[in-house]
N, C-alpha and C positions, 0 to 999 in steps of 0.2 A: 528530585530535580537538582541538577547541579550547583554549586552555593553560586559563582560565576560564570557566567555567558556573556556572548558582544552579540549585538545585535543594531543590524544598520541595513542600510538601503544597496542594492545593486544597480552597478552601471547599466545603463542599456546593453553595451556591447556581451555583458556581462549575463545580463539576464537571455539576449539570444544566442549565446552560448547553451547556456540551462538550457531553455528550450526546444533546442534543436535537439541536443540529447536526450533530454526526457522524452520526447516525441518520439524517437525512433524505439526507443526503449517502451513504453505503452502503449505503442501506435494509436497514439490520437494528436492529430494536429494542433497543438498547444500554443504555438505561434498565431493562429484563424481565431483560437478562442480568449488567449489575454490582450489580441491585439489593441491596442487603445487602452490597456489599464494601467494605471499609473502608480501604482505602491507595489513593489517590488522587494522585499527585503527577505534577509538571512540572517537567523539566530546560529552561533557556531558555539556548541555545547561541546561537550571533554567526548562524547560516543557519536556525533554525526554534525554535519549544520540541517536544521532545517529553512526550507522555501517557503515564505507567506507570501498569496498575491493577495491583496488588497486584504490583509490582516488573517486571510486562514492559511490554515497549516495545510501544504499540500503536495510537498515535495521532500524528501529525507533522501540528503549523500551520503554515505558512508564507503570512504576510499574511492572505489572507483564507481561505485554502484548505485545506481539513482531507480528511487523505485517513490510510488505513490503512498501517502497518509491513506486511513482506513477511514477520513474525513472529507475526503477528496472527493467529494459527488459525480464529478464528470467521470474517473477513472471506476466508481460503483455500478456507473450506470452502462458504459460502454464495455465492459471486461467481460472475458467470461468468466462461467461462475463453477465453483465444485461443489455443489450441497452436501455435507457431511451430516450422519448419524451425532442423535442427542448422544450419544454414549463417545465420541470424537470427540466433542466441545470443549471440555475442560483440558484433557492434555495439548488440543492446537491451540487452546488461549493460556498455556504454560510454557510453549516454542517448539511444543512436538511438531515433526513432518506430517503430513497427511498421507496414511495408508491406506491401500487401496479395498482392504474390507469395509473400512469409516467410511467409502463413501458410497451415496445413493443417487446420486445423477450428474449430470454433465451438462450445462448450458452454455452454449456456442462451441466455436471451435478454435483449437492453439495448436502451436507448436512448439516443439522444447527450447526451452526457455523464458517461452512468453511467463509473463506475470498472470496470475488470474487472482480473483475473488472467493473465498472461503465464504461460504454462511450453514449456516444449519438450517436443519430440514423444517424443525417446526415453525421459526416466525419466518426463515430468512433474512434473519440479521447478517450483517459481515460480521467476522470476527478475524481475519484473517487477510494476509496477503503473502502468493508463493510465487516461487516459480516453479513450473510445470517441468519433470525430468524426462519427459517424454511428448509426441505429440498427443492430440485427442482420439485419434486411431484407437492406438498403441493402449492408451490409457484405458479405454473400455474394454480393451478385449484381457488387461493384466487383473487377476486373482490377489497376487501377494507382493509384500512390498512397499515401498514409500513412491509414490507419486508426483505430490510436492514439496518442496524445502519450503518452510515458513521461515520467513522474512521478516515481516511485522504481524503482532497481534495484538489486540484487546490485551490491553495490562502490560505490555513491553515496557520498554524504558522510553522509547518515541512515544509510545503512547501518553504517557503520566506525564512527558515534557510538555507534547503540544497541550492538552490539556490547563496546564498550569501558562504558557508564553499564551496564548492565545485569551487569556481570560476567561476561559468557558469552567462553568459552574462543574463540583462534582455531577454526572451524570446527565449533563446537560450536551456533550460532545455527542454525536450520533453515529451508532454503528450499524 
């Protein structure tokens, strides 16, 4: 973690800024589900600022790019998903791409760009968040290849951040 960080509260106008972007960016109405919540803030670390609503970690910018925490329940639960092979695991939670032999199914449907959900086959845990370089068509009918660009992972540097800014125990963050 970084020795210093600032870490404070967002303007309203501020926070429906964020909003509006993440939302187009996830396509989940963000603005319908913080509406009425009142603790808003941003820790701005040296690699990204992240977004807590109401104390979780659930928003990481980096330049122009706003993409969801792997702690982010709503974005877990409405994403779609790429199950990848136990033998993928370990290199997507090192910051490898997701290629298209590693994986073993496809839940829901995207299109290039969208973000989607990594987890592996045996419990379905996330370990992962990409973007998809193709739509879902596309993506099942390709053999060889990188699929998605990972983003965030289990053990990244967002990850071991919000971990530590959010107070959650070793191993106590859920993936």
């Amino acid at each position: 973690m970084p020795e210093r960080y600032r870490r404070y509260f967002l303007k309203d106008k501020d926070v429906k800024t964020l909003l509006a972007k993440a939302s187009a960016r996830l396509k989940i109405d963000l603005e319908q589900v913080y509406r009425g919540k009142s603790s808003f803030e941003v820790v701005e670390a040296g690699f990204a600022e992240v977004f807590l609503f109401d104390g979780e970690p659930v928003l990481v910018e980096k330049g122009e790019s706003v993409y969801p925490t792997l702690v982010f329940e709503r974005f877990r639960v409405a994403a779609p998903k790429i199950v990848v092979d136990m033998g993928a695991v370990p290199f997507i939670c090192k910051g490898a791409n997701v290629m298209a032999p590693g994986i073993r199914s496809f839940e829901g449907e995207f299109a290039k760009g969208d973000l989607v959900l990594i987890v592996d086959e045996k419990h379905g845990k996330a370990i992962a968040i990409g973007e998809v370089l193709c739509d879902s068509r596309k993506a099942k009918e390709t053999k060889q290849g990188v699929i998605v660009k990972n983003v965030h992972f289990v053990s990244d540097q967002t990850w071991n951040f919000i971990k530590n800014i959010a107070g959650h125990a070793e191993g106590k963050v859920k993936a």
